[in-house]
Wavefront OBJ file of the C-alpha trace (Angstrom):
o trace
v 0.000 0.000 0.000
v 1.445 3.304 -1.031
v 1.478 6.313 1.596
v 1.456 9.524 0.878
v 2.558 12.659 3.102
v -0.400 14.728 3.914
v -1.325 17.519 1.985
v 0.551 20.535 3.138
v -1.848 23.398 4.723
v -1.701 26.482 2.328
v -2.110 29.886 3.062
v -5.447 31.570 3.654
v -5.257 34.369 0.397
v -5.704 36.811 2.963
v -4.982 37.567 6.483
v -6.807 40.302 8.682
v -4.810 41.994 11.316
v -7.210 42.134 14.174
v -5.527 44.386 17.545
v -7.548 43.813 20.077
v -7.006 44.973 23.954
v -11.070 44.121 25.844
v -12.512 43.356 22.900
v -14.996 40.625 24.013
v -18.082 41.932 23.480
v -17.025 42.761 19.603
v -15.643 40.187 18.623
v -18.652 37.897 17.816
v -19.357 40.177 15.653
v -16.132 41.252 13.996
v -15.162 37.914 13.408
v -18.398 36.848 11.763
v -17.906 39.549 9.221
v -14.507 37.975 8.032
v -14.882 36.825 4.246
v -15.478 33.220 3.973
v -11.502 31.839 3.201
v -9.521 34.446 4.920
v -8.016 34.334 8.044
v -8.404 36.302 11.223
v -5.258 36.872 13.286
v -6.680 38.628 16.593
v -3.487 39.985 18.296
v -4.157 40.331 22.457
v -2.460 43.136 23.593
v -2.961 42.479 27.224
v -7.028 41.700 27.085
v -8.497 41.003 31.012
v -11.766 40.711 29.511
v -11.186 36.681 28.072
v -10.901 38.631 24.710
v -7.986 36.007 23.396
v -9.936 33.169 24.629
v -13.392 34.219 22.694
v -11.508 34.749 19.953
v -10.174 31.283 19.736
v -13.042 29.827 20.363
v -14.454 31.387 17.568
v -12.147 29.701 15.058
v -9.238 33.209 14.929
v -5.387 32.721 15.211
v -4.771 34.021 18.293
v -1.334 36.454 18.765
v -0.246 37.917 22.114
v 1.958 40.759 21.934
v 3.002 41.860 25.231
v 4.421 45.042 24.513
v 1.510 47.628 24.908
v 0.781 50.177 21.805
v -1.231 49.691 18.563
v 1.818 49.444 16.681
v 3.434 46.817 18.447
v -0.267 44.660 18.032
v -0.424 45.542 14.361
v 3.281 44.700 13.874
v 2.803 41.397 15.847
v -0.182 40.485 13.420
v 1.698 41.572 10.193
v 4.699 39.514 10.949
v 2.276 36.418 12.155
v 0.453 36.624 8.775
v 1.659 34.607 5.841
v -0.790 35.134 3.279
v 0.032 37.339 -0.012
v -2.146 40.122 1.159
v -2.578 41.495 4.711
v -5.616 43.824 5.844
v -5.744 45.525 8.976
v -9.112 46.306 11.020
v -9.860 47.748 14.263
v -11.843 44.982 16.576
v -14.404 47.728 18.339
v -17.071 46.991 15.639
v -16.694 50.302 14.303
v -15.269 48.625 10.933
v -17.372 46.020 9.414
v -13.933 43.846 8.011
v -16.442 42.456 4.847
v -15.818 45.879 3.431
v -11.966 44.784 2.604
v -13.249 42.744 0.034
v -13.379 45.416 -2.661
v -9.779 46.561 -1.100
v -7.783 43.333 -1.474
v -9.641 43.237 -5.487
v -7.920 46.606 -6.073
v -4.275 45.691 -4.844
v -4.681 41.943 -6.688
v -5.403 43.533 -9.626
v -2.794 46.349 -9.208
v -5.175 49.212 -9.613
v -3.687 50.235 -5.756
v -0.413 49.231 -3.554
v -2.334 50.605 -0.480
v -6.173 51.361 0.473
v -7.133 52.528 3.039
v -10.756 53.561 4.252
v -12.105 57.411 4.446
v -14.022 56.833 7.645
v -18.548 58.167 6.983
v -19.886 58.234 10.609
v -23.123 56.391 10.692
v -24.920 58.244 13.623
v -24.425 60.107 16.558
v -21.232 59.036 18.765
v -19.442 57.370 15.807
v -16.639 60.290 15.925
v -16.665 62.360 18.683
v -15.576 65.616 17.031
v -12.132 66.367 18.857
v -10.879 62.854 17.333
v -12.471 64.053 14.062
v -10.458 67.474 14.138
v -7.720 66.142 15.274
v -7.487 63.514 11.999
v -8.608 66.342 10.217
v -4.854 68.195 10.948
v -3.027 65.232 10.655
v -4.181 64.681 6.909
v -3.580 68.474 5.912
v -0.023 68.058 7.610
v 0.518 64.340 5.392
v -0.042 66.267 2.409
v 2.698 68.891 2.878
v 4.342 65.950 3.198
v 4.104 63.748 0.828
v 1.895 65.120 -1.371
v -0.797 62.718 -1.107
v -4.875 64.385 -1.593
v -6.011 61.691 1.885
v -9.060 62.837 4.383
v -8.572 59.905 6.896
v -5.811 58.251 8.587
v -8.276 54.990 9.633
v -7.324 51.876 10.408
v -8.979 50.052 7.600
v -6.599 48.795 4.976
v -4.931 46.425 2.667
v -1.456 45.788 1.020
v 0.841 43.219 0.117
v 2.457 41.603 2.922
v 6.067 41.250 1.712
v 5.598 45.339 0.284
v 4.410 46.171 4.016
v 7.540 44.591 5.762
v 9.694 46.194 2.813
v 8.736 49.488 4.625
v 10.585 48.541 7.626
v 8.037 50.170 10.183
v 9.512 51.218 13.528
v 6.436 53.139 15.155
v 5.279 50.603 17.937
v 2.448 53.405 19.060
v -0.366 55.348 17.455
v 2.065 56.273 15.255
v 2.028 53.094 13.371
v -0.928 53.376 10.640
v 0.533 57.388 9.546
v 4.615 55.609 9.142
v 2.958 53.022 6.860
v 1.207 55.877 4.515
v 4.186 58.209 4.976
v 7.093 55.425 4.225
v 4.375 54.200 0.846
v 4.325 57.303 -0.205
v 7.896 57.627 0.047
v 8.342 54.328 -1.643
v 6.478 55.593 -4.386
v 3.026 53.577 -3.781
v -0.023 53.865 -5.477
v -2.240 54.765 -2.508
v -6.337 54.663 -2.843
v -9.093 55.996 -0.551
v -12.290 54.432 -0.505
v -15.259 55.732 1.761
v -16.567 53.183 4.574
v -18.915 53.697 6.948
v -18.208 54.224 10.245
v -20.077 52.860 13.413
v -20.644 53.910 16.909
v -17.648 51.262 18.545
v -18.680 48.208 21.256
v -17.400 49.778 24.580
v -15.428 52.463 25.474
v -12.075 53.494 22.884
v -8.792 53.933 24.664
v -8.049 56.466 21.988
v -10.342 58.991 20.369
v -13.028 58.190 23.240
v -10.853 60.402 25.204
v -9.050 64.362 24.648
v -5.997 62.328 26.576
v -6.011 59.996 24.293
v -6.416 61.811 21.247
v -3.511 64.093 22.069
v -1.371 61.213 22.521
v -2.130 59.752 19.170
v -1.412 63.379 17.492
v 1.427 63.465 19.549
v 3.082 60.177 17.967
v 1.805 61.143 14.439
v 3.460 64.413 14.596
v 6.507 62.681 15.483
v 6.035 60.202 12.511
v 5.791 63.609 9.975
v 8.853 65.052 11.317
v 11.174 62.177 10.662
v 13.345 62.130 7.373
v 12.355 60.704 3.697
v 12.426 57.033 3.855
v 14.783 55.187 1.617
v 13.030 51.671 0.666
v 14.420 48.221 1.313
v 15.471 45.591 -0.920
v 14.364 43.225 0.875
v 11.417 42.217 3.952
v 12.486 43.802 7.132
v 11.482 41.499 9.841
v 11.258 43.541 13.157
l 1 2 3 4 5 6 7 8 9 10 11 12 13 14 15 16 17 18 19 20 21 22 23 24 25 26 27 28 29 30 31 32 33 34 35 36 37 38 39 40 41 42 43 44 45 46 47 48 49 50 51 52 53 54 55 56 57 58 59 60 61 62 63 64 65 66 67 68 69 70 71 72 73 74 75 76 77 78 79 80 81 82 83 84 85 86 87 88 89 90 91 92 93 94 95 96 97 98 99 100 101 102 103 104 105 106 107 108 109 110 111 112 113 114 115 116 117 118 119 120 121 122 123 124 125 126 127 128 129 130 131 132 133 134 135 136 137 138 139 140 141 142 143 144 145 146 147 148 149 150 151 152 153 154 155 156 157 158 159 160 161 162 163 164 165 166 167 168 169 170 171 172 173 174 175 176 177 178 179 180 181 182 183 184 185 186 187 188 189 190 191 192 193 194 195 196 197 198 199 200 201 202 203 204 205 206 207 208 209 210 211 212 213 214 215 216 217 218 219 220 221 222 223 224 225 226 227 228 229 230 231 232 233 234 235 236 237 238 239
């Protein structure tokens, strides 16, 4: 009788980034909305809610990153993914993650290197307004930058995986999601907007739900405008 070695598990064509810090009472949700195929990666970034444990119960690849900032969970997720293309989602329910769908289409095809979603609020709380102005500035001060027409800085996106670690991100804070656009842009990227709507989050944000926070986030952005051109790699850049 002949044996043959098992069929080696491929790749899911896409991987979602999923940062989560007491996320619980999202995530049934969140994860529900993940296209049929892809794969969820929920990175814990210190959950005491039994957010990691819901999550793999409910069929996600679980990633604890100890370090605390939404960098260092994003970063943790991007370097556990392994499919071609890697999209990135916040885990509040704000985001409904099906809407990548059209994202991942346009960087497959090449139409885009980077999309990102231009944030609609869909009723009252959504975007409390100093988080709102505060984007607002951020985007004004990107395009001095780098040129590039953007409205929103929001967490929804999708690139290639081995472009994204080509970038060589260093930002482990709020900072993160402005380095990526900043170091594309420098790269040279194609980068696409797409409007999304925007929902009123599950529980309370640790970021734009407060002026504290909020400043904090501007604070590392600013930081991530005022550091020089990036030169690209020629190859991934692991950590």
């Amino acid at each position: 009788m002949t044996h043959f070695p098992p069929p080696v598990p491929r790749p899911a064509p896409v991987d979602v980034v999923l940062p989560c810090l007491d996320e619980a009472a999202a995530l049934p949700w969140v994860l529900a909305r993940i296209p049929a195929g892809w794969r969820a990666i929920v990175v814990d970034n210190g959950s005491t809610d039994g957010s990691a444990e819901m999550a793999r119960g409910l069929g996600a690849t679980v990633v604890h990153e100890p370090r605390r900032g939404f960098g260092a969970a994003c970063h943790a997720g991007l370097l556990a993914a392994d499919a071609d293309i890697v999209c990135f989602c916040d885990c509040d329910a704000s985001l409904d993650p099906a809407l990548l769908t059209p994202f991942v289409d346009a960087v497959q095809d090449g139409t885009s290197d980077l999309v990102l979603g231009r944030r609609r609020p869909q009723g009252r709380g959504a975007w409390p307004p100093h988080a709102r102005a505060g984007n607002a500035v951020l985007a004004r001060m990107l395009r001095r930058r780098t040129g590039l027409r953007l409205h929103d800085l929001g967490p929804l996106r999708a690139a290639r995986r081995t472009a994204l670690l080509g970038l060589g991100l260093t930002d482990r804070r709020s900072g993160y999601p402005l380095q990526m656009v900043v170091r594309a842009a420098d790269a040279g990227w194609r980068v696409e907007e797409r409007a999304v709507p925007y929902r009123p989050r599950t529980g309370r944000s640790k970021v734009t739900g407060t002026w504290r926070g909020t400043w904090h986030a501007v604070r590392d952005m600013r930081a991530v405008l005022q550091q020089p051109p990036f030169v690209p790699c020629t190859q991934e850049t692991a950590r």
